[in-house]
C-alpha positions as CSV (number, residue, x, y, z in Angstrom):
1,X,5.0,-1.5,14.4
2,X,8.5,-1.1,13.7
3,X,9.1,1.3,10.1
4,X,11.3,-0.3,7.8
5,X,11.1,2.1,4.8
6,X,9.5,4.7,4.2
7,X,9.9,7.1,1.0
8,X,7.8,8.3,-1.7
9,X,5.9,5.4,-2.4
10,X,5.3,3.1,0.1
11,X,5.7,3.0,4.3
12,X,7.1,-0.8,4.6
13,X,6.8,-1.9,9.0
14,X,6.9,-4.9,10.8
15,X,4.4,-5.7,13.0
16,X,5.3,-8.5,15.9
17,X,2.0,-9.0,16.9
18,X,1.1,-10.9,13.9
19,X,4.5,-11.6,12.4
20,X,3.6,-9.6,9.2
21,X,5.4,-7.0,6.6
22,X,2.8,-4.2,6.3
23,X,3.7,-2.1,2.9
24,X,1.1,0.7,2.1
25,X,1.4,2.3,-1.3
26,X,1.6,6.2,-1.3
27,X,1.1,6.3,-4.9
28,X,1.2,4.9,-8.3
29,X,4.8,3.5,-8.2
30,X,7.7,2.9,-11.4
31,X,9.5,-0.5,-11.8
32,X,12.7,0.2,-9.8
33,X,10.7,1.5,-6.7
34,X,8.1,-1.9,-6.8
35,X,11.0,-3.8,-7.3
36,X,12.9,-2.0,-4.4
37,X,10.0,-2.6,-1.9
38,X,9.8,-6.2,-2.8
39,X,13.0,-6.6,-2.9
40,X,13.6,-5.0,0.5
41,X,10.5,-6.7,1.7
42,X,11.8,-10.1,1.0
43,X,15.1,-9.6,2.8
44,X,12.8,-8.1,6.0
45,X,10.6,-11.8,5.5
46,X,14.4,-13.3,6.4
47,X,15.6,-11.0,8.5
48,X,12.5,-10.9,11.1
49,X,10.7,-14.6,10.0
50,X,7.5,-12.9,9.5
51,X,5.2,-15.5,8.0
52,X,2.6,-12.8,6.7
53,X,2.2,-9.8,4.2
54,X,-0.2,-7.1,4.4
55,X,-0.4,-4.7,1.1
56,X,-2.7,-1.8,0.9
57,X,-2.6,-0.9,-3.0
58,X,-5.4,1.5,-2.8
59,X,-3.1,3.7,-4.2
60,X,-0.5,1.8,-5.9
61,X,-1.9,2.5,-9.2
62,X,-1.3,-0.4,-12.0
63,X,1.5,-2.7,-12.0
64,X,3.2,-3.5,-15.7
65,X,3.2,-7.2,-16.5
66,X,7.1,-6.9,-16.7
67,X,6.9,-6.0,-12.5
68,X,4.2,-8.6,-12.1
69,X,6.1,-11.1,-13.6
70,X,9.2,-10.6,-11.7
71,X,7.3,-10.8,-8.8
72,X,5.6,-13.7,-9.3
73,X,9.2,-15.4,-10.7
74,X,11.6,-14.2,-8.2
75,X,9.7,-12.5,-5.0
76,X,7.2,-15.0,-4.3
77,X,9.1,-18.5,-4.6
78,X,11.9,-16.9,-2.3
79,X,9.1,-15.2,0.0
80,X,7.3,-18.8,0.1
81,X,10.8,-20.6,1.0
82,X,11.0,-17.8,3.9
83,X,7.9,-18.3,5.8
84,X,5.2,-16.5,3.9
85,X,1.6,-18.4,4.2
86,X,-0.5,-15.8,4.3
87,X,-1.4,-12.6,2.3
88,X,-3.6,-9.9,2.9
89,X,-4.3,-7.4,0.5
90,X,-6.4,-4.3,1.2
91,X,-7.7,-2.7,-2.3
92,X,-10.3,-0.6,-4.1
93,X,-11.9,-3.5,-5.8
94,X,-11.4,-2.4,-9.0
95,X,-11.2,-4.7,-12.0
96,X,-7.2,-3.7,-12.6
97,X,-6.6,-4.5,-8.6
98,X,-8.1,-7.8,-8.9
99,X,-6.3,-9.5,-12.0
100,X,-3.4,-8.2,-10.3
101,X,-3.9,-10.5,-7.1
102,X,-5.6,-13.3,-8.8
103,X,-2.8,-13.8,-11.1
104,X,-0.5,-13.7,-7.8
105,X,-3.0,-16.3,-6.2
106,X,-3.0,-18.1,-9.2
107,X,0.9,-18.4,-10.0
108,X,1.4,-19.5,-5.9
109,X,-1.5,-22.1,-6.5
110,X,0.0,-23.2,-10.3
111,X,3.7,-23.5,-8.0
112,X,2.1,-25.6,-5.3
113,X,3.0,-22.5,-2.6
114,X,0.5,-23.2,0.8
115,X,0.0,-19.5,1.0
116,X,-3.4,-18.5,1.8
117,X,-4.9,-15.1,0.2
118,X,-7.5,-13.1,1.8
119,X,-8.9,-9.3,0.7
120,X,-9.4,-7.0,3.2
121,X,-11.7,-3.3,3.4
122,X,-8.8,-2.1,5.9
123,X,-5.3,-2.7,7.1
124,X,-6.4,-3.8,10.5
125,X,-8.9,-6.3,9.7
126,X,-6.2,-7.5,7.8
127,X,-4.0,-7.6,10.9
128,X,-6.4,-9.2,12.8
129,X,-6.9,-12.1,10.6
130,X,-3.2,-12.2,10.6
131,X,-3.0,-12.8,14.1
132,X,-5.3,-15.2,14.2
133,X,-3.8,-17.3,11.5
134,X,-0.8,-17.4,14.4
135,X,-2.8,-18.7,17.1
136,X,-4.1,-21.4,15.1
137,X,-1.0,-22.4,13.5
């Protein structure tokens, strides 16, 4: 894996095996840092034509609907018209973690975006899947 960022709160890589952005959360994050790594994620999407992205939130803490938003408004659409189709998240499971993705899922499926969404335990079952996704496409 190369490392694209890494700071307080998040590691950001790409991994050419499976074409994906990896970001892993450090810790709960403000507004300008989740929109820096998104930000900086989607100009990685176009820089290396990854057609994945793997998040492990277990310790991204809650996102405000303000950050959600603008990711679902101006990350995702852009991300989508990039190459993104699939998404792995690794997460804790926990009732805030999973309105979080399903409103994601739900604003790419609402938009008519083919990505496909799949949760993960760990970051390299997620990987896995991601490669796989590859070989069949």
């Amino acid at each position: 894996m190369k490392e694209l960022i890494n700071n307080e709160f998040a590691q950001v890589s790409f991994d050419n095996r499976s074409n994906a952005i990896v970001a892993i959360w450090k810790k709960p994050t403000t507004k300008e840092a989740y929109q820096f790594i998104f930000t900086a994620v989607l100009e990685n999407f176009r820089e290396y034509g990854a057609d994945s992205f793997i998040s492990d939130t277990h310790l991204q803490g809650l996102v405000d609907m303000e950050s959600r938003q603008w990711l679902q408004i101006e990350i995702l659409p852009k991300a989508y018209r990039a190459g993104l189709r699939n998404v792995g998240v690794v997460s804790s499971k926990d009732v805030f973690s999973s309105f979080y993705v399903s409103t994601i899922k739900n604003s790419a499926s609402e938009n008519k975006m083919d990505i496909e969404f799949r949760d993960f335990l760990d970051v390299q079952s997620a990987l896995k899947w991601v490669s796989s996704r590859a070989v069949a496409a």
